[in-house]
N, C-alpha and C positions, 0 to 999 in steps of 0.2 A: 173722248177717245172712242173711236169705234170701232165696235167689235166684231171679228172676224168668225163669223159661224162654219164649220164642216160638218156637213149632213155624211156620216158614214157607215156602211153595215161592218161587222166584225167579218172580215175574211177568212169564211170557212168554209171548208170544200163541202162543196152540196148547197150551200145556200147564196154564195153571190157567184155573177160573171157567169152564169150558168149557160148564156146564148152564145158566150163561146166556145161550148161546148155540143158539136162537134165544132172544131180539130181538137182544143184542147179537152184534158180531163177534167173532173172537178179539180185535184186535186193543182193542175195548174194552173186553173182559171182562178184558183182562191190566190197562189203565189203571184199573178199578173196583179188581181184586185191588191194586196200586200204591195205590191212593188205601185201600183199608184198610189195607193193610200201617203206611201212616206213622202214619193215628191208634193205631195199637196200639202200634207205636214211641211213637207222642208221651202216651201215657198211663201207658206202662213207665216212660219218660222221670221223666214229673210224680210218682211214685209214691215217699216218701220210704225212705229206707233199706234198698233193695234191689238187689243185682247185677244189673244186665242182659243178657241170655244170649241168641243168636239163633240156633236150629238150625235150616240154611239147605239146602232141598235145591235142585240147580240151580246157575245160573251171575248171579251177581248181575247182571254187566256183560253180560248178552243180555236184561235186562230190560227195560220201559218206567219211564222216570225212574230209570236206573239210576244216574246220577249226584247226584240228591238225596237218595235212600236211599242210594247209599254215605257221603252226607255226614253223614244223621240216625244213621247206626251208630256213628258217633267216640266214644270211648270202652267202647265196646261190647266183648263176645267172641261171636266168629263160631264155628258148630263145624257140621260137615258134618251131612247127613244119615247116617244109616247101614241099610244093611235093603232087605226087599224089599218088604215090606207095611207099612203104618202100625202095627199092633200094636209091629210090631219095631221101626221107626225110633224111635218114641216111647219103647218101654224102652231103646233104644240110646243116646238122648239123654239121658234120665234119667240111666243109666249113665257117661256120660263126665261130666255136671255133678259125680256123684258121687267121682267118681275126680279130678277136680283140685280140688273142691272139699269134700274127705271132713268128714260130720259136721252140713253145712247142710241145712237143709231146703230143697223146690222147691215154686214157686208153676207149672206152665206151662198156660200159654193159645195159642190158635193163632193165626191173620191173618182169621178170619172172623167177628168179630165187631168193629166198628170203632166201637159204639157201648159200649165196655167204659170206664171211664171212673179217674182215679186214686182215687178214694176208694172205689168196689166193688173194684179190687184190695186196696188197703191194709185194706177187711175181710177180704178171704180172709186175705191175711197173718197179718193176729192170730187170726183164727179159728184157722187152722191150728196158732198156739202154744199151745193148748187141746184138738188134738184129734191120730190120730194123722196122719188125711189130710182134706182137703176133697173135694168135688165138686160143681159147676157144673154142673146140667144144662142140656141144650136143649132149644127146643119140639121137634123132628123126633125126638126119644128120642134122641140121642148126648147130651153136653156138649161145655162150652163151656172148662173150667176142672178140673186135679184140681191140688191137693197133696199132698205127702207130706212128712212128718218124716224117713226114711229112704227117699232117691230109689231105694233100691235092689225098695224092693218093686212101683218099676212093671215088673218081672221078668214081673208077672201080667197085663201089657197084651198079651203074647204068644201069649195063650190067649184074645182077647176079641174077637169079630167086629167090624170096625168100619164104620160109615158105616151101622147099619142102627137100625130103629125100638126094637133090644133094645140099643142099644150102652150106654146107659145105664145100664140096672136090671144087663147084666151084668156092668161092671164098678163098678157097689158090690158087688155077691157076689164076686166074683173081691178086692175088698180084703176085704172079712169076713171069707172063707176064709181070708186071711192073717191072721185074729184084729186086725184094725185097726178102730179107733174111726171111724167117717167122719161128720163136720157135715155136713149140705145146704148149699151158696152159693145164691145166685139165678139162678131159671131166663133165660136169655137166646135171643134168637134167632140160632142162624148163618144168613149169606147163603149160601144155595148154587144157586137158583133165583131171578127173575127177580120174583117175588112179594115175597122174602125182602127182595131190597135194597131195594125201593121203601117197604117197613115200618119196615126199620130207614134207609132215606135220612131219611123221616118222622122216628122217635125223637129224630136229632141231625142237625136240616135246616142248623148250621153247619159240619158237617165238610169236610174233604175227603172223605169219600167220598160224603156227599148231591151235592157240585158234579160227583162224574165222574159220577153218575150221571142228573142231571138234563137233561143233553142230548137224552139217549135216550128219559126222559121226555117232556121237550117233545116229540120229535118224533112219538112213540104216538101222543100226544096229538092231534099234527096228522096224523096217518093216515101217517105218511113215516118215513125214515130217515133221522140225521145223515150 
């Protein structure tokens, strides 16, 4: 069975979604980060025959709606962040999935894209029983999605700049180099800008994260602020 990893920070105001701010504030760029965070939960959720896995950096219970995210995790396993850059927290995570769960393959995706949906997961899934890893790119050149057959070789996330317009093309080379098969997944967009969410609000105008977002809209809209 293979397990579905979510790289997520705890949504709190002041430390995530903060380049959406301006228009938003902290405080509701933390409730947008909250309101993806659940569709990603709720799509992990719907996605059949997969572990559910949430590498959680931060303090759950300092978040906004920190009590219905504690409630959508039930059943879940929680596992710290670890590291000091993402390269590492990401291998780190890899790492610990791989060490309680030796010998499963890893699906992980992060909290910024909330229009990911269960049946583009349950492709990566099978794809990935086919190849040695997947990769999901984004439009901004990062991704959105890697698998791996053997969680141990995101080792090589630790060498691979992240958050920039090469994070992408560098690490497929960085899996090559470790002589690994890589499929393409579909390219998606993450939110990280103010553009971003209003695109993907659009994509899936039923979610929760179109509704926190659309307040802010309206009020653009009307020359004002909620």
């Amino acid at each position: 069975m293979t397990v579905l990893l979510v790289m997520a920070k705890a949504p709190v105001a002041g430390a995530v979604k903060t380049r959406l701010c301006p228009p938003a504030t902290p405080v509701r760029a933390a409730r947008i980060a909250a309101a993806a965070l659940h569709d990603t939960l709720d799509a992990v959720r719907a996605t059949p025959g997969v572990t559910p896995v949430l590498a959680l950096g931060g303090r759950l219970a300092d978040a906004e709606d920190a009590a219905a995210l504690t409630a959508a995790l039930t059943g879940w396993t929680v596992l710290p962040q670890r590291g000091d850059g993402l390269g590492d927290r990401l291998a780190n995570a890899h790492a610990d999935v791989a060490a309680t769960w030796p010998g499963r393959p890893v699906l992980q995706i992060g909290m910024d894209t909330p229009q990911v949906t269960p049946a583009r997961l349950d492709f990566a899934v099978r794809r990935l029983l086919a190849a040695d890893a997947v990769l999901g790119r984004a439009v901004d050149g990062g991704w959105w999605a890697l698998g791996l057959r053997d969680a141990r070789h995101a080792a090589a996330l630790r060498d691979v700049p992240m958050s920039t317009a090469r994070t992408g093309p560098r690490t497929m080379a960085a899996l090559g180099d470790r002589g690994l098969r890589t499929a393409p997944l579909s390219v998606l967009r993450d939110v990280d800008e103010w553009p971003d969410a209003l695109a993907v609000a659009a994509e899936v105008p039923d979610s929760r994260f179109a509704r926190s977002v659309a307040p802010l809209r309206r009020a653009l809209l009307r020359g004002g602020r909620p």
